[in-house]
C-alpha positions as CSV (number, residue, x, y, z in Angstrom):
1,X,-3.1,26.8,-3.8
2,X,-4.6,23.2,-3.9
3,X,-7.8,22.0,-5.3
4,X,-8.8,19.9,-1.8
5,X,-9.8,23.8,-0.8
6,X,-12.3,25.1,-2.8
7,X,-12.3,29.0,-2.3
8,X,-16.1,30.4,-3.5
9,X,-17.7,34.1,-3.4
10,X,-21.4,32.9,-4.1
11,X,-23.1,35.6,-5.7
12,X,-26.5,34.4,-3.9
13,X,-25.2,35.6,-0.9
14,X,-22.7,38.6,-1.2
15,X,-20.7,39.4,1.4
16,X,-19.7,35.5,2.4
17,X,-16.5,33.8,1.4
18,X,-17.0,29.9,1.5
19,X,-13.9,27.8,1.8
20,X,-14.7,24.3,1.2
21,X,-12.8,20.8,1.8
22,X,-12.7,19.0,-1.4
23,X,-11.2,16.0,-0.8
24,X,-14.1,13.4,-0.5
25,X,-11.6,10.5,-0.9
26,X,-9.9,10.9,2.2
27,X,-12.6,12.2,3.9
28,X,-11.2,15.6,3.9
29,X,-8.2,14.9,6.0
30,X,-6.0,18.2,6.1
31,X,-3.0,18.0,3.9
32,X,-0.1,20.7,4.5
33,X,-0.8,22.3,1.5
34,X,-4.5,22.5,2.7
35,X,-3.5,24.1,5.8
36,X,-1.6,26.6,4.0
37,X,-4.6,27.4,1.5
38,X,-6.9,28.0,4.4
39,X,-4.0,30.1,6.0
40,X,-3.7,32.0,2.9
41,X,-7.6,32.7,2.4
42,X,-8.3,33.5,5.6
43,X,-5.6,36.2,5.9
44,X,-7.0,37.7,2.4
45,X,-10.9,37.6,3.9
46,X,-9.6,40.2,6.9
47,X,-7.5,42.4,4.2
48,X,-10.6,42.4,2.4
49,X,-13.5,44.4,3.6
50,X,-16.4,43.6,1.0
51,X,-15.8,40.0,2.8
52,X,-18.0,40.2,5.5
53,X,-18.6,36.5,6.7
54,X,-17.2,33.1,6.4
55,X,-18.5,29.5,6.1
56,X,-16.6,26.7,6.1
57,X,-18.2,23.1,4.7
58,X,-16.9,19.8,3.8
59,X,-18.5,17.2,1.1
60,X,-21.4,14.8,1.7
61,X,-20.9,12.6,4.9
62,X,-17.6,14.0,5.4
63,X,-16.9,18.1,7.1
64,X,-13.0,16.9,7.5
65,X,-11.5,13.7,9.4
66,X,-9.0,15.7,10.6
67,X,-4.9,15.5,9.9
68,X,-3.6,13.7,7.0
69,X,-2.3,10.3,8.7
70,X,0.9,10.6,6.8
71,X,1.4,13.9,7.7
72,X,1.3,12.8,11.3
73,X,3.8,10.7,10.6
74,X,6.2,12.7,9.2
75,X,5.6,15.2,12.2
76,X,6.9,12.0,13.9
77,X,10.1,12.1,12.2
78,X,10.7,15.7,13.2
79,X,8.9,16.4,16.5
80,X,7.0,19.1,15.4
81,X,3.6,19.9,14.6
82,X,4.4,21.4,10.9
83,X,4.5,25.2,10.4
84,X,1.8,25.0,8.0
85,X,-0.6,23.7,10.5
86,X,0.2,26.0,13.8
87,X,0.1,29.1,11.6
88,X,-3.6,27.8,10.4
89,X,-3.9,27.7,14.3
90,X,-3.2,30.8,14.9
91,X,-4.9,32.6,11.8
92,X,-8.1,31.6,13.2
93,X,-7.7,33.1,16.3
94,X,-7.0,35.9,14.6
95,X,-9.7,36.1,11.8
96,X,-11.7,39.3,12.3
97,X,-14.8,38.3,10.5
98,X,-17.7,36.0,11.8
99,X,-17.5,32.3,10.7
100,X,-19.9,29.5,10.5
101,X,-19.7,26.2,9.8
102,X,-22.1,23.2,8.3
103,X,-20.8,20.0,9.4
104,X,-22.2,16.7,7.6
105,X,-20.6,12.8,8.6
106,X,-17.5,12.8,10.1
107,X,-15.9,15.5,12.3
108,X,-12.5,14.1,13.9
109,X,-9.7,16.1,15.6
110,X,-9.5,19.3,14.1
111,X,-12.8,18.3,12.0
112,X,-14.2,19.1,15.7
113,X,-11.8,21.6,16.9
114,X,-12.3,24.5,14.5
115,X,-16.2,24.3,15.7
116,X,-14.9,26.1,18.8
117,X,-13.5,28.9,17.1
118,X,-16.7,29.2,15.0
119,X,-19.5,31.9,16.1
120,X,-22.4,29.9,14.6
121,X,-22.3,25.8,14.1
122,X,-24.6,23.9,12.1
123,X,-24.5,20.1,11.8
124,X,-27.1,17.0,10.4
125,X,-28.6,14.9,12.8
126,X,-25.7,11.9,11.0
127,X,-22.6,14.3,12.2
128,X,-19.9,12.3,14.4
129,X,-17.5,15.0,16.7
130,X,-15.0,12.4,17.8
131,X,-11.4,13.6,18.8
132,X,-8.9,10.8,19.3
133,X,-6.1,12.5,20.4
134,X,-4.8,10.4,23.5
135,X,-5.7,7.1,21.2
136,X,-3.2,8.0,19.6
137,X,-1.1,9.3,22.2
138,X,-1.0,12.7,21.3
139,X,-3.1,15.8,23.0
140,X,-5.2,17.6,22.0
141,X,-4.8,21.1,19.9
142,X,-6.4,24.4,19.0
143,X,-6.4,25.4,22.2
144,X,-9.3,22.8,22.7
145,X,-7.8,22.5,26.2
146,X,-9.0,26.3,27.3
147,X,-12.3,26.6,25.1
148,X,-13.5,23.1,25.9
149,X,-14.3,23.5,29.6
150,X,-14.9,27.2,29.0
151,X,-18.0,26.1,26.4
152,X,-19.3,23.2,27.4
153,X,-18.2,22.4,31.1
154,X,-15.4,20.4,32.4
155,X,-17.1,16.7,32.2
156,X,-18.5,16.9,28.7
157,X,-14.7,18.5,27.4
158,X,-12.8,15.7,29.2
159,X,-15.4,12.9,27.6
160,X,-14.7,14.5,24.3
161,X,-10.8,15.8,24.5
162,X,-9.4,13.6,27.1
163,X,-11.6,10.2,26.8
164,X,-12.3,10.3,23.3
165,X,-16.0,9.8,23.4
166,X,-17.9,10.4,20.0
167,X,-20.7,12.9,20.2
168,X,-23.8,13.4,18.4
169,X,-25.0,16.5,16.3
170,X,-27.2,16.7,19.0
171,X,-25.1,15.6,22.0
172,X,-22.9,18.6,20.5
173,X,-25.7,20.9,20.4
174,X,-26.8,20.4,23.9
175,X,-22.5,20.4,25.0
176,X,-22.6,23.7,23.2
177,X,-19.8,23.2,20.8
178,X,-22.8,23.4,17.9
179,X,-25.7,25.8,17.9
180,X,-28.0,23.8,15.7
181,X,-29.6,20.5,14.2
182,X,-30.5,20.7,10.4
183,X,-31.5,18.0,7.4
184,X,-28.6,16.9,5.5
185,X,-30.1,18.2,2.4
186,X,-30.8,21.9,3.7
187,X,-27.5,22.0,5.5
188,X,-25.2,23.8,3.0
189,X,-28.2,26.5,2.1
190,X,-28.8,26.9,5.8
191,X,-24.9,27.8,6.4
192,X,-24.5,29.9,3.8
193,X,-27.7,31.5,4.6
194,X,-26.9,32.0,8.5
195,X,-23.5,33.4,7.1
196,X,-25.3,36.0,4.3
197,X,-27.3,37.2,7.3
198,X,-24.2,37.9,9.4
199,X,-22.7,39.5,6.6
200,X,-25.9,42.0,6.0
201,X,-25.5,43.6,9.2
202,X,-23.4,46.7,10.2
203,X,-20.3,45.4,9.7
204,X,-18.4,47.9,12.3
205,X,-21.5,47.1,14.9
206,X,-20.5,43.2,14.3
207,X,-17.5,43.7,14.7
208,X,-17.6,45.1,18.5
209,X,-20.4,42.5,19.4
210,X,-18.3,39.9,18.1
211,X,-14.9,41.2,19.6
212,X,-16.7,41.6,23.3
213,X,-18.2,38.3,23.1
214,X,-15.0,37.0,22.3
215,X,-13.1,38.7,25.1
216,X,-13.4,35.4,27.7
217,X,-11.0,34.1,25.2
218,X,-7.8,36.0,26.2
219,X,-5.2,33.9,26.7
220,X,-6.4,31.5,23.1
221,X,-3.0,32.4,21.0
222,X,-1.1,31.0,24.6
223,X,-2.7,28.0,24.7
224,X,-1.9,27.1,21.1
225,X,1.7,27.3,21.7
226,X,1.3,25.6,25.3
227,X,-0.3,22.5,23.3
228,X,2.2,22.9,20.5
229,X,4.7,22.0,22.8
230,X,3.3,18.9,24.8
231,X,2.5,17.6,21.2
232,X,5.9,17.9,19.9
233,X,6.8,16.1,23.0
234,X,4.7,13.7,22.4
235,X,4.7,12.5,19.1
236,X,8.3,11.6,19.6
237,X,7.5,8.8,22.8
238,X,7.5,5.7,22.1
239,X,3.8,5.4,23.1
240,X,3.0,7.5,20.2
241,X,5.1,5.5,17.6
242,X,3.3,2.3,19.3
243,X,-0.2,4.1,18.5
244,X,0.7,5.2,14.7
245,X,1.5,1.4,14.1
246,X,-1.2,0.2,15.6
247,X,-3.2,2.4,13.9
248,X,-1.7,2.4,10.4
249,X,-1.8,-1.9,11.0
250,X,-6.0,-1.4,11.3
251,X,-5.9,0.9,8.7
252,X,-4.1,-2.5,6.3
C-alpha cells in the first residue's frame, strides 16, 4: 500500500470508510501504486459488511489532478492504459456500497470522472472540473462517454469531455455531475456527514434503492473497455506524442 492513499474508519461516523488522496505535492495525481491501493480498499469495503458507506476526499485546493504525467508517458511506451488503472475502473463499477465525494481545487480527468460514478457529490464554490483529454490527444475514460450525456445532456458532456471546457462547482451542480455547493471549510465534515447518514440506514433497503437507481447504467463495464481501446490507440499516434511534448515543454 502507499501513503498518497490514506485509508481512515472515523470513529465519529461508524459505518464510513474514507479513502483519501495524500499527495498534496502533485496535486494528487494518481500514481500506479495509488490506483492499486484504491483497487485494493475498495474490493475489501464490499467483503466487509460493517462498511456501509464510502467518501472519497483529496487535500486543500486539490481532490486529484488526475493521471500521474509520467505515468502517461510510460503508457505511451507500451500502448496501454496500465492494468492498475482499468482494474480501478472497473472496481468502481462494481462497488456495492454508496459513495460520496468532497471535492476542493482542482478536479482534472479522472479528478472529474469518478464524480460520475459517485451517488452523492459535494464540491466548494473554488472547485475546477476540467477534463483535457483530446488536449492531449487522448479520449476520454471511465466510461465518461456513456454517463456524460446520460447525466447531464449531450451539450454540457461534449463541452466538458470532448471540448475541454472547465466547469464550475456550480456549473457542475446545475450539469448534474455534483449535487451540492458547500464552504471550503465545512466540506470534509459535510462529506463525511452525508456518507454517516447513508450508512445509518437499512443497509439491505439501500442497497435495492441504490442497485435500481443504478440500473440506466447497464452497459458501464462495456464502455470501459470500448474507451480502453481507442485510448490505447491513441496514445501511440503521433498526435499524442506531439501533445505530451508540448505539454511536458509548458510544464519546464
Amino acid at each position: 500500500m502507499t501513503d498518497h492513499i490514506l485509508i481512515e474508519r472515523p470513529a465519529a461516523h461508524p459505518g464510513v470508510l474514507v479513502l483519501r488522496f495524500n499527495r498534496p505535492d502533485k496535486k494528487n495525481a494518481i500514481t500506479r501504486p495509488m490506483y492499486l491501493a484504491l483497487t485494493q480498499a475498495l474490493q475489501e469495503a464490499n467483503r466487509d459488511e460493517t462498511i456501509r458507506a464510502i467518501a472519497l476526499l483529496g487535500t486543500p485546493g486539490a481532490f486529484s489532478a488526475g493521471n500521474d504525467m509520467a505515468d502517461f508517458l510510460a503508457f505511451a511506451t507500451t500502448g496501454e492504459m496500465g492494468k492498475e488503472v482499468f482494474d480501478f475502473l472497473m472496481t468502481v463499477v462494481a462497488v456495492e456500497k454508496p459513495l460520496v465525494s468532497g471535492v476542493d481545487g482542482l478536479a482534472i480527468g479522472i479528478g472529474t470522472t469518478i464524480n460520475l460514478h459517485c451517488d452523492l457529490s459535494l464540491a466548494t464554490p473554488r472547485s475546477l472540473f476540467k477534463t483535457p483529454f483530446t488536449d492531449l490527444a487522448l479520449v476520454p475514460e471511465a466510461a465518461s462517454t456513456l454517463l456524460g450525456p446520460m447525466i447531464m445532456g449531450h451539450q454540457r458532456a461534449f463541452a466538458m469531455f470532448a471540448a475541454g471546457e472547465g466547469f464550475t462547482a456550480e456549473e457542475a451542480r446545475a450539469a448534474g455531475l455534483i449535487w451540492k455547493v458547500v464552504p471550503e471549510e465545512t466540506l470534509e465534515e459535510a462529506t463525511l456527514a452525508t456518507a454517516a447518514s447513508l450508512a445509518a440506514k437499512p443497509p439491505q433497503a439501500m442497497k435495492i434503492a441504490r442497485d435500481l437507481l443504478r440500473k440506466s447504467r447497464d452497459g458501464v463495464a462495456a464502455r470501459i473497455e470500448e474507451e480502453a481501446r481507442h485510448f490505447s490507440a491513441q496514445i501511440r499516434s503521433a498526435e499524442a506524442m506531439a501533445a505530451f511534448q508540448q505539454f511536458m515543454a509548458r510544464k519546464k
